[in-house]
C-alpha positions as CSV (number, residue, x, y, z in Angstrom):
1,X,200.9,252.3,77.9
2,X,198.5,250.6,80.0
3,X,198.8,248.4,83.2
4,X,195.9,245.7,84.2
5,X,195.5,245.2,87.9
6,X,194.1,242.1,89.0
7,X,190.2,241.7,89.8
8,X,189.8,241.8,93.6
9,X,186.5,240.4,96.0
10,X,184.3,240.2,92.6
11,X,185.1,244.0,91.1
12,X,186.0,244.2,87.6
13,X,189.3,244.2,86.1
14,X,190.8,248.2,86.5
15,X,193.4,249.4,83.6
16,X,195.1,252.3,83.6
17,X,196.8,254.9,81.4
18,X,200.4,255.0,83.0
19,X,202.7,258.0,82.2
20,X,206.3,258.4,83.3
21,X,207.4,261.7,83.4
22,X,211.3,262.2,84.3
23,X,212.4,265.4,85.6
24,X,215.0,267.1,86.9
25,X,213.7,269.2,90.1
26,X,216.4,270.7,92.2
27,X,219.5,269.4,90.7
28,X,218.0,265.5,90.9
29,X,216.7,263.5,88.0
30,X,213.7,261.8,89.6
31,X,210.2,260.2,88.2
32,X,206.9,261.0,88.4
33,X,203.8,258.4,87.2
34,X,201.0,258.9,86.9
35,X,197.8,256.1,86.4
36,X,194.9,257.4,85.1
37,X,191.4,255.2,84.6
38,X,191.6,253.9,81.6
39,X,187.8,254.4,80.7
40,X,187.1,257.0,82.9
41,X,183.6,257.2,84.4
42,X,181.8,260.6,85.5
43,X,181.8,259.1,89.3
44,X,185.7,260.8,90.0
45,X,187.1,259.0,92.8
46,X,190.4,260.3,94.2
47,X,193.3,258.6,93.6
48,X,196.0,257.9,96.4
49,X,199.6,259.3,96.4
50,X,202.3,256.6,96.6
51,X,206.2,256.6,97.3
52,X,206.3,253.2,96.2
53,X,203.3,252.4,98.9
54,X,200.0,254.3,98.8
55,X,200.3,257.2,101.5
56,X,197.6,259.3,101.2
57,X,194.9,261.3,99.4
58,X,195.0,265.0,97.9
59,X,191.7,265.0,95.6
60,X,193.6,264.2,92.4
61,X,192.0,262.2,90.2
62,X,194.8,260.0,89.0
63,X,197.2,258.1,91.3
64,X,200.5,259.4,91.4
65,X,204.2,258.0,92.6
66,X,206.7,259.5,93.6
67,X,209.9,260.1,95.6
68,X,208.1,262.3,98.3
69,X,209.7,262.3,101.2
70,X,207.5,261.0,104.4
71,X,206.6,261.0,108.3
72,X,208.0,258.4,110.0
73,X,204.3,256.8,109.8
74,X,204.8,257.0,106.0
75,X,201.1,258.4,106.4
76,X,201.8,261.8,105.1
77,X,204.5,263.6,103.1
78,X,206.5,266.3,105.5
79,X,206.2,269.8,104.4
80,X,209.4,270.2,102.7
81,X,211.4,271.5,100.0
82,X,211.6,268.7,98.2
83,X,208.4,267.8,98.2
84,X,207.2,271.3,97.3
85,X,209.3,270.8,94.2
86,X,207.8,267.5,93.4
87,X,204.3,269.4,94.1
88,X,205.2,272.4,91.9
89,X,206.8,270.7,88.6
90,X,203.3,268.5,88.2
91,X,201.6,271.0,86.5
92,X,204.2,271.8,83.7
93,X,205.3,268.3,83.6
94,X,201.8,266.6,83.1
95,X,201.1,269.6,80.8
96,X,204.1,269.0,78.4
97,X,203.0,265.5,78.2
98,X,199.9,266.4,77.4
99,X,201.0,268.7,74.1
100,X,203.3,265.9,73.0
101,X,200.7,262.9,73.9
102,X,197.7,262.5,71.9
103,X,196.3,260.1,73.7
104,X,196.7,262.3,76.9
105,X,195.7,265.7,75.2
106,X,192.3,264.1,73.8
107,X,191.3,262.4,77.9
108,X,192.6,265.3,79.3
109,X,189.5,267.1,80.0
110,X,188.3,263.9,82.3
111,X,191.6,263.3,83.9
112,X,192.6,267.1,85.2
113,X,191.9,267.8,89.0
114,X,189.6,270.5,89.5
115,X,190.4,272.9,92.3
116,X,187.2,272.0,94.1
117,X,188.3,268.4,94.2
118,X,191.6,269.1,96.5
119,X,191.3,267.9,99.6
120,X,194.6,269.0,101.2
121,X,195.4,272.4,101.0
122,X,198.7,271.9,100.4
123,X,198.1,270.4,97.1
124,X,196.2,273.7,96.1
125,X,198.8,275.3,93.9
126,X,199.1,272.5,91.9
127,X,195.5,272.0,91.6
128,X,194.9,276.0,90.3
129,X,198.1,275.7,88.3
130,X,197.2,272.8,86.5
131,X,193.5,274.5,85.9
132,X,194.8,277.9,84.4
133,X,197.2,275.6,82.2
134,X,195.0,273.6,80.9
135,X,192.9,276.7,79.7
136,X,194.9,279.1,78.9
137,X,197.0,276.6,76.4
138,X,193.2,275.2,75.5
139,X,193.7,271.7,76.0
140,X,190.5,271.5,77.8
């Protein structure tokens, strides 16, 4: 579906492409969205990483929420198990979607982080996985 945010000190109206993904990652059922740009634009702007409050950037070029744990800043997400999880089912989780979505599968191509994009190193497996997914089932 898509979500319109209100317009905001005279810039247009933003929609986005949201999709819930609901996994189970170390025993726990937990959520991941994702909001992509509904008409995306060849200007890729990273998107911030929320756990229900925007927290930080990685490069990706969608925002995505979900149940990271944080610093008691809530300014990064600790480098943790859990959050390594969360980090590691993206890729097969936003792929799957993508074979069952059209709608995903045919905006792919503009929506998938590229690994030059990443801006936190951490996030680098997830970038490369999601890269060598993407072609090798040729959805991009």
């Amino acid at each position: 579906g898509t979500l319109a945010a209100p317009a905001t000190a005279g810039r247009a109206l933003c929609e986005f492409a949201l999709l819930r993904l609901r996994l189970l990652v170390r025993g726990q059922t937990t959520e991941l969205t994702l909001a992509f740009d509904a008409a995306p634009s060849p200007e890729r702007r990273p998107r911030p990483l929320f756990a229900w409050l925007p927290v930080c950037h990685a490069g990706l070029p969608f925002a995505l929420n979900a149940d990271f744990s944080l610093v008691a800043s809530r300014q990064a997400l600790h480098d943790d198990e859990w959050n390594a999880a969360l980090r590691d089912a993206l890729p097969a989780a936003l792929l799957g979607a993508a074979r069952r979505e059209r709608w995903l599968r045919e905006r792919l191509g503009s929506w998938l982080p590229r690994p030059h994009e990443c801006i936190d190193a951490w996030w680098r497996p997830a970038f490369d996985a999601l890269a060598e997914g993407a072609r090798g089932e040729a959805l991009i």
